[in-house]
Structure formats: C-alpha cells, structure tokens
C-alpha positions in Angstrom: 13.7 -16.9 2.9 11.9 -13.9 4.6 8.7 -11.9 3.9 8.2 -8.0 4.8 5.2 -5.8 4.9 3.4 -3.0 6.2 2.1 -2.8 9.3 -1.3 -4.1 8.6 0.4 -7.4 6.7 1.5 -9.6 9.7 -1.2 -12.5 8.9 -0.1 -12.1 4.7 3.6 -12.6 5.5 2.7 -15.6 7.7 0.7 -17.2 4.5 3.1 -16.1 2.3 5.9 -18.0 4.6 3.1 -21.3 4.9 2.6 -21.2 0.6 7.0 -20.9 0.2 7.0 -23.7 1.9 4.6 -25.5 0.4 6.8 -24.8 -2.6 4.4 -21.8 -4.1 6.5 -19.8 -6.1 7.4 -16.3 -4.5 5.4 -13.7 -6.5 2.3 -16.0 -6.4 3.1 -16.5 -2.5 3.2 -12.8 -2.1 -0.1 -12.0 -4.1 -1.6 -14.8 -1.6 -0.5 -12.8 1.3 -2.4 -9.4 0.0 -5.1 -11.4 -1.0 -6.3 -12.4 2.7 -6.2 -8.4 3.5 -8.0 -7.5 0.5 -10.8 -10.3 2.0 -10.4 -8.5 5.3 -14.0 -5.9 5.6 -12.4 -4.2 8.7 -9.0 -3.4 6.4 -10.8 -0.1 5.6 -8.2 1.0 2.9 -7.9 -2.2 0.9 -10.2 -4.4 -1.1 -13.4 -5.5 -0.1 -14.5 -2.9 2.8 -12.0 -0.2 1.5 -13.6 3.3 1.8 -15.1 5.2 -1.6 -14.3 8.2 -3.7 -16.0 11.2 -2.2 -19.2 10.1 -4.6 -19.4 7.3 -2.4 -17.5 5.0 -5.3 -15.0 2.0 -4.0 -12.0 1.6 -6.9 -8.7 -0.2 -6.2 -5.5 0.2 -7.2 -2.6 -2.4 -7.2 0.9 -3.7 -9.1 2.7 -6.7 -8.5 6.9 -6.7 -10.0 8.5 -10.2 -10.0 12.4 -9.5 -9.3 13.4 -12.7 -10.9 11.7 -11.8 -14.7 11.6 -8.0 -14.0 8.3 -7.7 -15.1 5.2 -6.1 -13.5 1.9 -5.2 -13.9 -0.4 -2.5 -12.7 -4.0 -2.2 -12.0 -5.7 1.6 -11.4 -9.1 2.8 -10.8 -10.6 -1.2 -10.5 -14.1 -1.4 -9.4 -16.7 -4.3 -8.4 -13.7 -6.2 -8.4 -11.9 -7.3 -4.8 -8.8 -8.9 -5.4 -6.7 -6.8 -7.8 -3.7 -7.4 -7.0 -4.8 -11.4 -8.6 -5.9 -9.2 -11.5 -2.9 -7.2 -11.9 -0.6 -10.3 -11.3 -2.9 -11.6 -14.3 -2.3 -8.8 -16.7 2.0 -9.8 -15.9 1.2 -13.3 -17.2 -1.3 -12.8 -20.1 -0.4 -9.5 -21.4 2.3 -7.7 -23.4 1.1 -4.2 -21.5 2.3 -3.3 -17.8 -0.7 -1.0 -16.6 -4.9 -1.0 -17.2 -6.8 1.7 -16.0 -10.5 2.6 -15.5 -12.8 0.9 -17.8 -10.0 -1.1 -19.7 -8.5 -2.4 -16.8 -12.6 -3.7 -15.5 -13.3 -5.2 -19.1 -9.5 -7.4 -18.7 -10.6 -8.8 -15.3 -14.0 -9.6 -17.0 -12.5 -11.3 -19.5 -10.3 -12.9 -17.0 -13.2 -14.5 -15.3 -13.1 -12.6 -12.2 -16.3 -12.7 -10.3 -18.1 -8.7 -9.9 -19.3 -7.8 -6.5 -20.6 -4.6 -4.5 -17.3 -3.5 -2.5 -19.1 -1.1 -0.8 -19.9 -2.3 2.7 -22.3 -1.2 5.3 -19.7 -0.3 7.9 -17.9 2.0 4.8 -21.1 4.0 3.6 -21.7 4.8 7.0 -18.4 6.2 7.5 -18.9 7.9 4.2 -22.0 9.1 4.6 -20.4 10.5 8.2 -17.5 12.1 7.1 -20.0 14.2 4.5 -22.0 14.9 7.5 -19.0 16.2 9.5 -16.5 17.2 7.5 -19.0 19.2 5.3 -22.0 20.3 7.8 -22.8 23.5 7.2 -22.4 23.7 3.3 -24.5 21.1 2.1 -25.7 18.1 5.2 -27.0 18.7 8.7 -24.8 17.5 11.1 -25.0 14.0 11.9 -27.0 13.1 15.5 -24.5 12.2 18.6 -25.1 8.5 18.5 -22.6 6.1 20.3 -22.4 4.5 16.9 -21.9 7.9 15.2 -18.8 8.1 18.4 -17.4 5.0 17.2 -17.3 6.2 13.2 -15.9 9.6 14.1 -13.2 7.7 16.7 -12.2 5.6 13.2 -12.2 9.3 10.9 -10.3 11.1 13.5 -7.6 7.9 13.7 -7.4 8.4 9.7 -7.0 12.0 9.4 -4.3 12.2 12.5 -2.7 9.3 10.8 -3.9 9.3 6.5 -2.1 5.6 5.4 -3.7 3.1 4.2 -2.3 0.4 1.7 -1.1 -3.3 2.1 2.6 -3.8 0.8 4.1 -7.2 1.0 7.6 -8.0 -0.5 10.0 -11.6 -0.1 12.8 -13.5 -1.1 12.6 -16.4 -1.5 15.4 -19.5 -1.3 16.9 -19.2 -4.7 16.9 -15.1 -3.4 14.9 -13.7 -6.3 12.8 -10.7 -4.7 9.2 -10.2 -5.7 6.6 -7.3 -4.4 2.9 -6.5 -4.2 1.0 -3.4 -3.2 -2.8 -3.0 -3.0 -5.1 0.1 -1.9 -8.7 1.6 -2.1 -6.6 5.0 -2.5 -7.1 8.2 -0.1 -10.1 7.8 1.4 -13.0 9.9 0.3 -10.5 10.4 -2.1 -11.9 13.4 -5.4 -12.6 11.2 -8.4 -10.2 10.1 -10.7 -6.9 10.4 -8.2 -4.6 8.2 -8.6 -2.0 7.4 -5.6 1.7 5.9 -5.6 0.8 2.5 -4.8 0.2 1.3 -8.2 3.1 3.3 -10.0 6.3 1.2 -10.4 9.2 3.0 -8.9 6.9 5.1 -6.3 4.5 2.3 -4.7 7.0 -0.5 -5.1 9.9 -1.3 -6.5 12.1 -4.3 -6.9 15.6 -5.0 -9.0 16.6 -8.4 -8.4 20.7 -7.6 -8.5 19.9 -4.8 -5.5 17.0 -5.3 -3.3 12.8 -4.3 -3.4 11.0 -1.3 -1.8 7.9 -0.4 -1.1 5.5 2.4 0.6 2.7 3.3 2.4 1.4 6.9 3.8 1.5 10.5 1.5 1.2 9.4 -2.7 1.8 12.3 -3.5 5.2 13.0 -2.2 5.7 9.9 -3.3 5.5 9.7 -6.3 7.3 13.3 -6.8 10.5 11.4 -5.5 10.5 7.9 -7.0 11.1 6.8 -3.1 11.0 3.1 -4.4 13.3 3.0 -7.1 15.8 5.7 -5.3 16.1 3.2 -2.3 16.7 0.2 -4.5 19.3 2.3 -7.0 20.8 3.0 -3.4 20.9 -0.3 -2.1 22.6 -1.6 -5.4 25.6 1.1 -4.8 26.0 -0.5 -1.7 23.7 0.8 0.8 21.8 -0.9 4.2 18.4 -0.6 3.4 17.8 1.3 6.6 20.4 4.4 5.0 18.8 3.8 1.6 15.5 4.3 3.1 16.6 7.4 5.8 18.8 9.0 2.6 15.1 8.8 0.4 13.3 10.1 3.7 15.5 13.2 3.7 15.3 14.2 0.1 11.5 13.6 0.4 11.3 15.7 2.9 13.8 18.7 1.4 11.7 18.8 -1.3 8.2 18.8 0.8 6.5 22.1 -0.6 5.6 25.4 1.2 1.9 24.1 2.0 3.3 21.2 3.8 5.6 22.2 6.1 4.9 22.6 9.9 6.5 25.5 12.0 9.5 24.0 12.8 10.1 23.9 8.9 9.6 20.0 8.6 7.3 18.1 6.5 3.8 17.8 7.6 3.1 14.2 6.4 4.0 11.2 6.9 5.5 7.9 4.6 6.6 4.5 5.4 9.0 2.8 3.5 9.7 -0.7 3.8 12.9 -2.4 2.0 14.5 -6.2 1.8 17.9 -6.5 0.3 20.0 -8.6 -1.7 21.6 -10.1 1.0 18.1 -10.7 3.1 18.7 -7.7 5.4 15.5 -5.7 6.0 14.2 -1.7 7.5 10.7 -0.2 8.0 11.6 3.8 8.1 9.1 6.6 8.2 9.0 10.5 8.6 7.8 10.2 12.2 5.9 8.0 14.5 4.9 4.8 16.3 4.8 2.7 12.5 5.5 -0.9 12.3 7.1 -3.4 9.9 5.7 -6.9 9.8 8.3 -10.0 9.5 8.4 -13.4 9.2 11.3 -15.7 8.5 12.7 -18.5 10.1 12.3 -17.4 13.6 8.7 -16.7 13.1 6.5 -13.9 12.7 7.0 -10.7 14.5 5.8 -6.9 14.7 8.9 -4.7 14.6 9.2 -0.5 14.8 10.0 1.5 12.1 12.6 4.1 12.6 11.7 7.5 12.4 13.2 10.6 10.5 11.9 13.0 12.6 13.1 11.6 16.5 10.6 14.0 18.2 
C-alpha cells in the first residue's frame, strides 16, 4: 500500500494510511485525506479558508477517479459548501453524470444533505481586500496603511505570486493494487469570475488507469490543461515508462509548447507545474518545472517529505 500527495498533503496521506488500515476502502480513504486539508483555515487555496474570486467570492473545485471502477466525478465552481471533494465523490456513487458545475452542482450537494456555510474567512477577506489595495492602488483603492499586520498579509501575497500553486492532490494504492485519486482547490487566487482550473478536469488535474498507474497536478491550469499532463503520464506509464520519465517526458512537451507570453529570456517557460505519479507496480515521482517542491509519502516505512525533481536544474 502507499499514498502520494502534494506537498501540502503530508497529514492526508498519514489518515489515508490510518483509514487503509482500518480496512476503509481506497477512494473513500483518499477523499478522507483531502478532507482534513479542506478543514484546514490556514490551507489558503483549498476548502474552508481558500481565497475568493476577485469579487471577493470563495468556489471550489474538485474530482475524485476510482482506478478499480474507472469512474469519476467532478465538482466546479462549488460555493458555501467546504468539503467538495465528499460532494464530488457523491455525484460518482449517486449519479449517472461525471461533472456539476455552478448552480447545478450547489443544488446536488443540497439535495445530498450537505451542510451550507460562509467559506470566506477573516484572515482571507483581509488578504483580499489587501491585494485590491496593492495590486490595484492607484486605479480604484488608496493604498493600504503599513501595518505590521498589513507586513504579514503582503509576506503571504508576495510568497503566492513568486510561487502561484495551490491545490491538494492525494492518490494511493491500496493492497489489492487498485489506484484511486483526489484533487481539491479554491482555484487561482483572486482568480476573474467564472475561471475554471485543471484540477477538476479528468485527464489534466488527475488522472488514474488502473492497468498503468495515476497522476495528478498542482501549479499553472492553464498549461495544464492544454497538454492533458495527467493522462499523457499515465498513457506513458502503461507503454512502459518510470513515473519519474513519464512525468520529465510531459514536463518537456509542456514546456515546448509554453506560448510567446510565457517564456523567460533564456527561452524557457515562465511557470511552474508539479506533477505527482504512482505506478502500477507501487513506484512513485514528484517532478516539477523548477524549484524547491515536495512530494508527500507514506507507506510502510512511515510518512516522509521527499523533493521533487526539477526540469529546469538551475
């Protein structure tokens, strides 16, 4: 048995791991471990907490895919409503359809009985209402007074826009080996209404064929979702790849195919994406474009914090 996830997923793989053992079944497991970050208010891009829409707006996305049945479902654009991965994990079960969006997708959790909340915190209208106050001063707001709280917001805005990914991804397998995944986001922070990101598109977000091996992502949607980067790793892992080649060969194409307005001076790619992949045989890789990014593990020799390899070396 082993359970992956990004880097902010250490504690979820550990629950995950506890509820395995307990004899939870593997999707429900993995839902579990994205669950306790969605409930985290200092996890500032997922669930409860998560930062709004640039009208101030909190709405999550998230998709589960269970390897073993090869079904999935996807929930977009959720609001009031913190734990949507449990709601799109619910729309797998109880519905015929894959993905609910908007107003659809809020009227199936009500139905489903789950309870409706503000999402909105404190901590993430302030940094909201600080980021307008910065990032537009000038046009429309004064800007904000040089508070030592203000200092501690704009240390948090400057750490997301130097480094823009957010998302929760947790995959396992479990000790039949059937693979199961789970993604769940607020989206790009201060994101313009109505975007939707890779994390709850099958195939970009996450990805999982039971024969080959499961992949998910966190960092740059967009350039996500323009390369399939989930389902090329798995396809590449079922003809026989590790998954640290399948992820390196998807990180290369990704970033051949990064456009004019997002290449640096040296001709590389400007953003950044994390892939994390489990295989068939139990093998594991966290890859990304560049940086310091981690990969969060636990299997039988515990939980652990390893480094993802980078693309770009320097």
């Amino acid at each position: 048995m082993k359970l992956i996830a990004s880097h902010n997923g250490l504690e979820a793989t550990r629950l995950a791991w506890q509820e395995l053992q307990r004899g939870q079944q593997l999707i429900d497991a993995v839902v579990q471990g994205v669950t306790l970050v969605e409930d985290d208010p200092d996890e500032v891009t997922v669930g409860y907490g998560g930062l709004p829409d640039e009208q101030g707006h909190v709405t999550l996305d998230a998709a589960v895919m269970d390897g073993r049945t090869h079904r999935g479902g996807s929930i977009i654009g959720l609001k009031e409503i913190r734990h949507v991965s449990q709601v799109a994990l619910c729309l797998m079960r109880e519905s015929r359809r894959v993905m609910l969006q908007g107003e659809g997708a809020y009227q199936f959790a009500l139905a489903a009985g789950f309870p409706t909340e503000n999402l909105l915190t404190e901590k993430a209208r302030k940094l909201w209402r600080l980021w307008k106050r910065t990032y537009q001063a000038n046009k429309e707001w004064l800007p904000a007074p040089d508070t030592a709280e203000n200092q501690q917001l704009r240390e948090i805005l400057d750490q997301m826009y130097r480094h823009p990914a957010g998302t929760v991804h947790v995959a396992g397998q479990d000790a039949a080996k059937d693979l199961a995944c789970c993604t769940s986001t607020s989206g790009h922070c201060f994101k313009t209404k109505g975007r939707i990101g890779d994390s709850p598109i099958f195939g970009a977000g996450l990805y999982v064929d039971n024969e080959y091996g499961t992949c998910g992502s966190i960092g740059h949607g967009e350039a996500n979702l323009l390369n399939c980067s989930s389902f090329h790793a798995v396809q590449l892992m079922g003809q026989g790849m590790t998954p640290r080649d399948a992820g390196m060969t998807v990180l290369e194409r990704v970033a051949q195919h990064a456009p004019p307005f997002e290449v640096d001076a040296r001709g590389r790619a400007n953003f950044n994406l994390q892939l994390y992949l489990l295989g068939k045989d139990g093998s594991h890789a966290g890859v990304c474009l560049r940086g310091d990014w981690k990969i969060a593990v636990t299997d039988e020799n515990g939980p652990r914090v390893e480094t993802c390899e980078p693309f770009y070396q320097d």
